[in-house]
LOFI-800404 format. One line per field, with one value per atom (N, C-alpha, C): chain; residue in three letters; atom name; residue number from 1; x, y, z. Coordinates in nm, 2 decimals, padded with zeros to 4 digits. Layout:
BEGIN
torvex	A, ... $
vovex	ALA, ... $
nuvo	CA, ... $
setor	NUM, ... $
x	X, ... $
y	Y, ... $
z	Z, ... $
//
This chain:
BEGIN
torvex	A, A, A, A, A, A, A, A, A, A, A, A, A, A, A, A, A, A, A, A, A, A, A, A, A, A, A, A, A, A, A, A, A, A, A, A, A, A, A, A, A, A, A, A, A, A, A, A, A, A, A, A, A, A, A, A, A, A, A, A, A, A, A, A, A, A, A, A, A, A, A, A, A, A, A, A, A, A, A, A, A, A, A, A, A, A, A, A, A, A, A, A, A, A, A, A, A, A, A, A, A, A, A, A, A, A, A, A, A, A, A, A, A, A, A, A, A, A, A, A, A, A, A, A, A, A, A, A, A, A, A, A, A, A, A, A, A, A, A, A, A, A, A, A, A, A, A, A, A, A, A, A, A, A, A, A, A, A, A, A, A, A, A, A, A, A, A, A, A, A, A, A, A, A, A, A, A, A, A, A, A, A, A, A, A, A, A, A, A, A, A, A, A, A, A, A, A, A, A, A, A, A, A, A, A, A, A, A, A, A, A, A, A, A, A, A, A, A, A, A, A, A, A, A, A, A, A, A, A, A, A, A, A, A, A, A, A, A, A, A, A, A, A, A, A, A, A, A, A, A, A, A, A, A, A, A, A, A, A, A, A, A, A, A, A, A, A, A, A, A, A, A, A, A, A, A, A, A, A, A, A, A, A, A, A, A, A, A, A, A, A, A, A, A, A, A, A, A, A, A $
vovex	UNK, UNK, UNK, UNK, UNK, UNK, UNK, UNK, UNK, UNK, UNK, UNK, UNK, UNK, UNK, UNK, UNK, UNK, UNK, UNK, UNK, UNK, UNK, UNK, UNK, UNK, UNK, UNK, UNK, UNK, UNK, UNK, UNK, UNK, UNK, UNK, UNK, UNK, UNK, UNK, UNK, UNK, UNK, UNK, UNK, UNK, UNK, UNK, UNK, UNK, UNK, UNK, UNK, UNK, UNK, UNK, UNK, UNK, UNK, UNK, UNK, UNK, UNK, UNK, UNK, UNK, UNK, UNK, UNK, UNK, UNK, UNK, UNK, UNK, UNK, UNK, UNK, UNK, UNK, UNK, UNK, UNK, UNK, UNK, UNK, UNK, UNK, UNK, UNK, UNK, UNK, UNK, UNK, UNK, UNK, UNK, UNK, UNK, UNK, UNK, UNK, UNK, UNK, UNK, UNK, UNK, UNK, UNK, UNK, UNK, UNK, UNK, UNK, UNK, UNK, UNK, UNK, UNK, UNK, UNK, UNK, UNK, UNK, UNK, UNK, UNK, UNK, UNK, UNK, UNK, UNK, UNK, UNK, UNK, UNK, UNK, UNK, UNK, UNK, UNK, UNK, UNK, UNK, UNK, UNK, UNK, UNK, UNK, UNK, UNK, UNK, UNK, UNK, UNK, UNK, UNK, UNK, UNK, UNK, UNK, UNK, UNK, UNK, UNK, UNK, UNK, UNK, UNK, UNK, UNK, UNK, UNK, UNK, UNK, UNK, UNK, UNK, UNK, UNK, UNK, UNK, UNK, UNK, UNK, UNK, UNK, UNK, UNK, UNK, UNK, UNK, UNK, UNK, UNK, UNK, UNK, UNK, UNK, UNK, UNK, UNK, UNK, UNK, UNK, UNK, UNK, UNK, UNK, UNK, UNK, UNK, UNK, UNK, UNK, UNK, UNK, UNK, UNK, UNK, UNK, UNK, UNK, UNK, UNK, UNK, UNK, UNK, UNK, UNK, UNK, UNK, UNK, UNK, UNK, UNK, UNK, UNK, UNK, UNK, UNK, UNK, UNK, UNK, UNK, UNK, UNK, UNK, UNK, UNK, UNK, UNK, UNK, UNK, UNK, UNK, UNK, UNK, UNK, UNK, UNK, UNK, UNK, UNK, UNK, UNK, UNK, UNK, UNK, UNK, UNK, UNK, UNK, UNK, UNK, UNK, UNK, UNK, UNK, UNK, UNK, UNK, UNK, UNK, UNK, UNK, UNK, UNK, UNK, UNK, UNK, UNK, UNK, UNK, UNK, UNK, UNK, UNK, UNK, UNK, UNK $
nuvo	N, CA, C, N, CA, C, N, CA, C, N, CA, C, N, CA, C, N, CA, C, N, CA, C, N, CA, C, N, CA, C, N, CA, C, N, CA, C, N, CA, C, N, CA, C, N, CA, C, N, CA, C, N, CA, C, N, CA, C, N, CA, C, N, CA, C, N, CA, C, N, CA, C, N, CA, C, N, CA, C, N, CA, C, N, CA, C, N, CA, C, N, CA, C, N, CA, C, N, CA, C, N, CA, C, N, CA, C, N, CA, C, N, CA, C, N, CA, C, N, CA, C, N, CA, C, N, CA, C, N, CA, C, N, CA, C, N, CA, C, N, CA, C, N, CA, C, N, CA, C, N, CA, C, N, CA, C, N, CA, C, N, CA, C, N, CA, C, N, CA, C, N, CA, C, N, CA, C, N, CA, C, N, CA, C, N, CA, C, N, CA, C, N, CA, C, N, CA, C, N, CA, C, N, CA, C, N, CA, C, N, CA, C, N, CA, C, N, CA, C, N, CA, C, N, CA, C, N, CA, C, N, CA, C, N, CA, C, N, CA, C, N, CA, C, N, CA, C, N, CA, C, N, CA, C, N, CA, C, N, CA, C, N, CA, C, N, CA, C, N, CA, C, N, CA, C, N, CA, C, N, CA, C, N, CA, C, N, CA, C, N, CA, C, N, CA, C, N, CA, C, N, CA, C, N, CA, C, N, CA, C, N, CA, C, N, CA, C, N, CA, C, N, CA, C, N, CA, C, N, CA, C, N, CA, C, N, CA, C, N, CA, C, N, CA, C, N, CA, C $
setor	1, 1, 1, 2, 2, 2, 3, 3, 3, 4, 4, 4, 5, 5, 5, 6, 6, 6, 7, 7, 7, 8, 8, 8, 9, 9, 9, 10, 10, 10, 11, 11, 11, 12, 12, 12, 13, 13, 13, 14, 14, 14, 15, 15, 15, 16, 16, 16, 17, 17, 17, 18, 18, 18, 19, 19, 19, 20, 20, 20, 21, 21, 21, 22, 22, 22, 23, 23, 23, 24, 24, 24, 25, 25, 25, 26, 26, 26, 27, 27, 27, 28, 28, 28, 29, 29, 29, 30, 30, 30, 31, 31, 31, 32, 32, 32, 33, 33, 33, 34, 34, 34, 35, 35, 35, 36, 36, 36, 37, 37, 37, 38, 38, 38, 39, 39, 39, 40, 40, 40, 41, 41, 41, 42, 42, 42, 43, 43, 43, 44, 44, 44, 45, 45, 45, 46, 46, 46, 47, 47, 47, 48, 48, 48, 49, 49, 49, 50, 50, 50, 51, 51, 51, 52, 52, 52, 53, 53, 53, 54, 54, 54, 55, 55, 55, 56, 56, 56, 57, 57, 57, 58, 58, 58, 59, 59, 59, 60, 60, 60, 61, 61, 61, 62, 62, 62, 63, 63, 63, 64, 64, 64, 65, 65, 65, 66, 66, 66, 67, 67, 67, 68, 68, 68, 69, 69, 69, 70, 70, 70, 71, 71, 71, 72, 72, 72, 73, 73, 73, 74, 74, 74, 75, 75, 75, 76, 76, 76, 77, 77, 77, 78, 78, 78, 79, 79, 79, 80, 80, 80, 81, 81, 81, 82, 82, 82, 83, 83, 83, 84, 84, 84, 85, 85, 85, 86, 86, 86, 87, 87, 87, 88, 88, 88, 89, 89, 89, 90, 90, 90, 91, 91, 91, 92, 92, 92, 93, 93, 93, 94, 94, 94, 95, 95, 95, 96, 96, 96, 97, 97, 97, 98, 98, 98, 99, 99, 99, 100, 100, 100 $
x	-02.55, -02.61, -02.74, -02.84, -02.97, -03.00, -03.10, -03.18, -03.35, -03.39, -03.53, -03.63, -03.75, -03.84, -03.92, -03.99, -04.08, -04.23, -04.32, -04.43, -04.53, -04.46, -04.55, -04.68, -04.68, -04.78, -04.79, -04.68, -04.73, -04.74, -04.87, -04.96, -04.91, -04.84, -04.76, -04.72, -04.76, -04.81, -04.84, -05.00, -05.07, -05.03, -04.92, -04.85, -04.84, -04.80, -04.79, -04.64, -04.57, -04.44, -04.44, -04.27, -04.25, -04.09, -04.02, -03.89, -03.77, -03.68, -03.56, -03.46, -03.37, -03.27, -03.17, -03.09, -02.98, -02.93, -02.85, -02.71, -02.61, -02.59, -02.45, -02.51, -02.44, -02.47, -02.44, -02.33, -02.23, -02.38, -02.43, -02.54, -02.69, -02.70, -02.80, -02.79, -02.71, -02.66, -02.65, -02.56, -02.57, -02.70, -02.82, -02.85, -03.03, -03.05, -03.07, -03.05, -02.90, -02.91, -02.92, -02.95, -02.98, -03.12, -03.21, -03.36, -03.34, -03.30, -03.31, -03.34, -03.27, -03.31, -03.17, -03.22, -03.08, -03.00, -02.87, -02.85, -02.88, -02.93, -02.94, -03.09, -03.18, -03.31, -03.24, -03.15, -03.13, -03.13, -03.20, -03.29, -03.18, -03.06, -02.97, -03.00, -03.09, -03.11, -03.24, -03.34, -03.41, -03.38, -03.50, -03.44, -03.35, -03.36, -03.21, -03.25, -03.11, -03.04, -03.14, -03.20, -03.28, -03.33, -03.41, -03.48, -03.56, -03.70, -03.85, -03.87, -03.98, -03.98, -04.13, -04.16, -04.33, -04.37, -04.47, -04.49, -04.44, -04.46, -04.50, -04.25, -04.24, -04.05, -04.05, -04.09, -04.10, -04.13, -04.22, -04.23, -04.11, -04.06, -03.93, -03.84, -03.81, -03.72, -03.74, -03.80, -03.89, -03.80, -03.84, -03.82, -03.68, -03.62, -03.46, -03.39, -03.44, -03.40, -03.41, -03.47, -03.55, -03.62, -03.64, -03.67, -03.78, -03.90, -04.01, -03.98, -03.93, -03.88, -04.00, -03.94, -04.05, -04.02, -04.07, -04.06, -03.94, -03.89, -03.79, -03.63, -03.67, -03.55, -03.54, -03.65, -03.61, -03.54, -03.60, -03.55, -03.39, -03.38, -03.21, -03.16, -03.18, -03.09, -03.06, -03.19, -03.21, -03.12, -03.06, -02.97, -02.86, -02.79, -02.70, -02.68, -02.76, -02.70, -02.70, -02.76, -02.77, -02.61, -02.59, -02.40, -02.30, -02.35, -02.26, -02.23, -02.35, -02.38, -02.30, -02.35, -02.22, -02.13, -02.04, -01.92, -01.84, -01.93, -01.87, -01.84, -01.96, -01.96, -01.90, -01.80, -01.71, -01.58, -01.58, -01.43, -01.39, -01.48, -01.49, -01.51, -01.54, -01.55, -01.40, -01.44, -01.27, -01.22, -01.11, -01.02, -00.97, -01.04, -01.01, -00.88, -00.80, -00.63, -00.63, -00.61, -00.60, -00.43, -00.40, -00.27, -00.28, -00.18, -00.17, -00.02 $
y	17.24, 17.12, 17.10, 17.03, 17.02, 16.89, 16.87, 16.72, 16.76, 16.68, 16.71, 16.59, 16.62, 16.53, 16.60, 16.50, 16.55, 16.50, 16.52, 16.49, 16.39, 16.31, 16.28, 16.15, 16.09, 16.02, 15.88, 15.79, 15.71, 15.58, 15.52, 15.42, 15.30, 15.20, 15.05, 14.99, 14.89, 14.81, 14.81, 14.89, 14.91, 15.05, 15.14, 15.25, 15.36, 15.47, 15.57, 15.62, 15.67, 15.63, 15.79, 15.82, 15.96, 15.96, 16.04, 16.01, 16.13, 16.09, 16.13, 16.17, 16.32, 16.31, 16.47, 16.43, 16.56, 16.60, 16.72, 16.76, 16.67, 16.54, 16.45, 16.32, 16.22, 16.08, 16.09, 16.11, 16.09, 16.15, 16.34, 16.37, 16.27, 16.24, 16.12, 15.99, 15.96, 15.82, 15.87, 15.95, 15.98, 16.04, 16.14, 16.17, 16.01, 15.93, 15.83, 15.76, 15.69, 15.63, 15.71, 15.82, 15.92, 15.91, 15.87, 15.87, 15.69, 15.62, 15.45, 15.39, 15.42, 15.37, 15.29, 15.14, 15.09, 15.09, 15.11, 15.12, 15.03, 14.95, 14.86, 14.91, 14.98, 15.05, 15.18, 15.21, 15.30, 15.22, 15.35, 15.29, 15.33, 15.26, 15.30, 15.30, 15.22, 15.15, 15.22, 15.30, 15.38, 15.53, 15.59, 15.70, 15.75, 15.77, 15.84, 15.78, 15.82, 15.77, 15.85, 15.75, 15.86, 15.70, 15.72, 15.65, 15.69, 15.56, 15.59, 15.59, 15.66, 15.65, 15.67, 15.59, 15.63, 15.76, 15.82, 15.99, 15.98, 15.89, 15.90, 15.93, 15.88, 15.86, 16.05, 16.08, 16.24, 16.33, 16.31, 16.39, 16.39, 16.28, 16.26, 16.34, 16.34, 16.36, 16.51, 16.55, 16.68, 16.78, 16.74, 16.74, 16.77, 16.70, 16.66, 16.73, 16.82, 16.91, 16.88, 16.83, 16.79, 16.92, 16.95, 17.07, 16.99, 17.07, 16.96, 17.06, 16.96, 17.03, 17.05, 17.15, 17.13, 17.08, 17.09, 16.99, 17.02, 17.15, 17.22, 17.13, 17.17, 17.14, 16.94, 16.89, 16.73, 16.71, 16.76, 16.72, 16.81, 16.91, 16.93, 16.81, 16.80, 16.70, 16.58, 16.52, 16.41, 16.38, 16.52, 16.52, 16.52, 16.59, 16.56, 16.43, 16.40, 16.21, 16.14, 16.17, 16.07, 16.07, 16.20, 16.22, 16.13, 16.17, 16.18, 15.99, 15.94, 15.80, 15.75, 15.76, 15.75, 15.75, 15.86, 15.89, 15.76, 15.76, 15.66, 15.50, 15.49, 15.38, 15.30, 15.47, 15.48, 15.42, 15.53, 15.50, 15.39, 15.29, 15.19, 15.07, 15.02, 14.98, 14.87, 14.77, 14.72, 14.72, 14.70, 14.74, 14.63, 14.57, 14.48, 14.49, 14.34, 14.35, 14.31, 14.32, 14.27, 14.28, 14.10, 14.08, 14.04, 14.13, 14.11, 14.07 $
z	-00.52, -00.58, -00.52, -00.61, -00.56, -00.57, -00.50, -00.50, -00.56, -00.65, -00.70, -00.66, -00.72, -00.68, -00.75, -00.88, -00.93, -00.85, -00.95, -00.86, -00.98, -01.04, -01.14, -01.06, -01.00, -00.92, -01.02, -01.03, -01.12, -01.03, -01.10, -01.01, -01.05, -00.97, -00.95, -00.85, -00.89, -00.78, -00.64, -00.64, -00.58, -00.50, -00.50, -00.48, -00.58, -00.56, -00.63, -00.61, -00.70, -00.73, -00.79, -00.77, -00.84, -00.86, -00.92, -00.95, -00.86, -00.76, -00.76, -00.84, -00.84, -00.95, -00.84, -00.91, -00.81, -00.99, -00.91, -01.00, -01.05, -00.95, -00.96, -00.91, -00.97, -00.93, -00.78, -00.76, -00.64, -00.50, -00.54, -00.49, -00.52, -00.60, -00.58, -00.50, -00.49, -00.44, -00.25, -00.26, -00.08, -00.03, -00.12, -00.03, -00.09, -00.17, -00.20, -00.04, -00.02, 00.10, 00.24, 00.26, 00.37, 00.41, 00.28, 00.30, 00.28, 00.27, 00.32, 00.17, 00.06, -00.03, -00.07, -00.15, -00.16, -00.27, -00.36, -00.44, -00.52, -00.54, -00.61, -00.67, -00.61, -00.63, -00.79, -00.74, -00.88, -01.03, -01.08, -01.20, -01.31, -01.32, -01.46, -01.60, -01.62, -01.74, -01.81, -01.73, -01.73, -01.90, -01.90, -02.04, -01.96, -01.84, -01.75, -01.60, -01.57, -01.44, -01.33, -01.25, -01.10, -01.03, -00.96, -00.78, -00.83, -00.84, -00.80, -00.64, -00.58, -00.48, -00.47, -00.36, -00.32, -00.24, -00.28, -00.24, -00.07, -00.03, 00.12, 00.19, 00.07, 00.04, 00.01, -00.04, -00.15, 00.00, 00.08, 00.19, 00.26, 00.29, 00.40, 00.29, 00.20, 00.11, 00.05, 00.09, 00.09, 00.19, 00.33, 00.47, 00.50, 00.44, 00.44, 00.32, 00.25, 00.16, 00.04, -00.01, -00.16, -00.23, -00.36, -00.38, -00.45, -00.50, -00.59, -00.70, -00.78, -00.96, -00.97, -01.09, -01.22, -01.35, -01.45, -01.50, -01.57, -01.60, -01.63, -01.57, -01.45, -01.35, -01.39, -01.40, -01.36, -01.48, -01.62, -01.73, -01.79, -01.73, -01.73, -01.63, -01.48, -01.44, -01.54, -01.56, -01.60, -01.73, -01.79, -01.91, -01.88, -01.78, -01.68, -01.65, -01.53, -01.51, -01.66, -01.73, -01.82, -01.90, -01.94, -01.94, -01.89, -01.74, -01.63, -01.66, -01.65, -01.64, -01.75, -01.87, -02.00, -01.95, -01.91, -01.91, -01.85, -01.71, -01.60, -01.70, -01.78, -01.80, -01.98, -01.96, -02.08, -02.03, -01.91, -01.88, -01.78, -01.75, -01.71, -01.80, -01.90, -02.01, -01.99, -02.00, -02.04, -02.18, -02.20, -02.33, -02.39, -02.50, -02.57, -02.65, -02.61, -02.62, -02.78, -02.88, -03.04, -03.04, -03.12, -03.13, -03.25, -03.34, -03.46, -03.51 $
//
């Protein structure tokens, strides 16, 4: 399993920002809080599931075994969590009781 890091450089508020993404939520999320980011920072709701992070985050995260996708690699993960994310939030879903 891998951890990615694209490099897109997008400019907000007042920073430059770029996007995290692994093979697996589970691998996003631990190695996410390994480099100090809080889950509440994951971007669900996003076209897919990943962490913005500021470049200066992308180096540490680099460092610590981050691979820098390309654009290949971010947008297969990115289809992946996006799955993965569904799935979770299929079978979590509560189950409307109908009494007839």
């Amino acid at each position: 399993m891998t951890i990615y890091v694209d490099n897109v450089k997008v400019k907000w508020a007042g920073c430059e920002w770029c996007h995290l993404v692994a093979d697996t939520l589970d691998e996003l999320h631990n190695f996410a809080s390994q480099i100090g980011l809080r889950r509440q920072w994951f971007q669900s709701s996003a076209s897919y599931p990943h962490y913005d992070i500021k470049l200066e985050v992308r180096k540490r995260a680099i460092q610590l075994g981050a691979v820098p996708g390309t654009r290949r690699q971010i947008i297969e993960c990115a289809k992946k969590l996006k799955l993965e994310y569904q799935s979770l939030k299929t079978e979590t879903a509560p189950q409307l009781k109908l009494l007839f």
